[in-house]
C-alpha positions in Angstrom: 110.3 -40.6 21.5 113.6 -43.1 22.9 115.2 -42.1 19.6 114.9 -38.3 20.8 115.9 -39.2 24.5 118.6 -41.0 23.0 119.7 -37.7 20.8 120.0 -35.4 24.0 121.4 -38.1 26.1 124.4 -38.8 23.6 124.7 -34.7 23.2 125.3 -34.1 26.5 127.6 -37.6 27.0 130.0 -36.3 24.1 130.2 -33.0 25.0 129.9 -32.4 28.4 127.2 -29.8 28.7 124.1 -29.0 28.3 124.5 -25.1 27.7 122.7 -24.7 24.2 125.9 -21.5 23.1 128.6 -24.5 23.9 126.7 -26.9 22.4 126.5 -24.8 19.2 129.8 -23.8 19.0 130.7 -27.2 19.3 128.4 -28.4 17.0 129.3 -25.6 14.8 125.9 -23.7 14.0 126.1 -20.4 14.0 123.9 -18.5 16.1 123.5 -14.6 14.4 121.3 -12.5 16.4 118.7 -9.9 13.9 116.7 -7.2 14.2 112.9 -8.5 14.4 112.4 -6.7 11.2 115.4 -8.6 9.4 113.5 -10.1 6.1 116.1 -13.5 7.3 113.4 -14.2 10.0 110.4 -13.6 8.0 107.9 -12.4 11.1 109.2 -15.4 12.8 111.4 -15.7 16.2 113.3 -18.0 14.7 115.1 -20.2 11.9 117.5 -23.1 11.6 119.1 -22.9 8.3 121.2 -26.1 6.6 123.3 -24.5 3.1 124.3 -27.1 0.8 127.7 -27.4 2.2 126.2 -28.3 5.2 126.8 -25.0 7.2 124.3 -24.0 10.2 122.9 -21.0 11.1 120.3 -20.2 13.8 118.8 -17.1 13.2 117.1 -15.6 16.2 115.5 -12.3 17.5 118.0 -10.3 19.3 114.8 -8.5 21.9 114.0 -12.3 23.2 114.0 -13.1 27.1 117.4 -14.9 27.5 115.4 -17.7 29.3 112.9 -17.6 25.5 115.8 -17.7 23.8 118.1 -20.7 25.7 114.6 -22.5 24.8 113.7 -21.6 21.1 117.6 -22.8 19.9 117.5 -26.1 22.0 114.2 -25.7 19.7 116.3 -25.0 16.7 119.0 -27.0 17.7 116.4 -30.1 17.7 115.7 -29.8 14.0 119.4 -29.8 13.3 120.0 -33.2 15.2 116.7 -34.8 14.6 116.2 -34.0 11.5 119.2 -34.2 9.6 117.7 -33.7 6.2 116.0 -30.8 6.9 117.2 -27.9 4.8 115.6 -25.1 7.1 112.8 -24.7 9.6 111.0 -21.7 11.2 110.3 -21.8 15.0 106.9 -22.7 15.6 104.4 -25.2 17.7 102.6 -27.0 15.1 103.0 -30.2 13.2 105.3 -33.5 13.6 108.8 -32.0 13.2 107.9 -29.0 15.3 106.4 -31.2 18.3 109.9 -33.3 18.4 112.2 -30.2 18.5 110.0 -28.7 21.1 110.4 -32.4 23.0 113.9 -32.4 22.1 113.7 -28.7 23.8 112.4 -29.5 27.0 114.7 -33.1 27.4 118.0 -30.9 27.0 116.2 -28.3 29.6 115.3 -31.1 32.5 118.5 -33.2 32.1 119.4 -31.6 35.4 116.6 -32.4 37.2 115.3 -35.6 39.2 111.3 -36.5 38.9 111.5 -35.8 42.6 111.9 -32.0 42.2 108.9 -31.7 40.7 106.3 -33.7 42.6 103.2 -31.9 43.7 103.7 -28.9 41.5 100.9 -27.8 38.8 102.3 -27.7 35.1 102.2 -24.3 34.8 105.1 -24.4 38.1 107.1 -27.2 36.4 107.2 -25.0 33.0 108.7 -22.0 34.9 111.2 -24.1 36.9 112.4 -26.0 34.0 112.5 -22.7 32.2 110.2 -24.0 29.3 107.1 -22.3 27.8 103.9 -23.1 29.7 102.0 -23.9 26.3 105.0 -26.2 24.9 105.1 -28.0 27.8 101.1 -28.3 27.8 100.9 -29.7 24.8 103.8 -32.2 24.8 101.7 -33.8 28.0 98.3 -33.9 25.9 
């Protein structure tokens, strides 16, 4: 996935950061926070959401972990750059589109980090100290 390496890497060149609420702002999506009951999410965590003027929103459970959170809108945040015809998109961890945001997810987590920091530690250790679901990560490596 170069194309999606290429993505993050061009993010992070234009704008400095990595920090997914800067990266938003500057990208201008707007991240609203619901209830978990808001009919917006629909039983989901999440939801990226493209209008016909081309206004973003993330929509995201306000109870989340901040750690789940940072990761599910790099999540979101993938389907808005990788897939730029995308009207909308629920978070979730099946099927093509959802497998590259979650890789585009765990690029823009470990852009920090040399290859060297993580030798000799299980998966389950690398997933917690690049602050990325176990099970994401798992299945990205499969």
């Amino acid at each position: 996935m170069n194309w999606i390496d290429n993505i993050v890497f061009n993010l992070i060149n234009k704008y400095n950061t990595d920090n997914i609420y800067e990266l938003c702002k500057y990208l201008n999506i707007v991240i609203l926070k619901l209830n978990p009951s808001s009919i917006l999410l629909k039983n989901r965590k999440a939801f990226y959401y493209r209008n016909v003027s081309n206004k973003e929103f993330i929509f995201i459970r306000n109870d989340l972990h901040p750690v789940y959170e940072q990761f599910i809108l790099k999540h979101e945040l993938g389907h808005a750059l990788c897939h730029p015809n995308l009207l909308y998109a629920g978070y979730s961890s099946s099927g093509k589109l959802e497998r590259q945001a979650n890789y585009f997810a765990v690029k823009l987590s470990i852009v920090n980090f040399n290859k060297s920091d993580l030798e000799g530690m299980t998966l389950k250790e690398i997933a917690a100290y690049i602050k990325v679901p176990y099970d994401i990560l798992e299945q990205l490596c499969e």
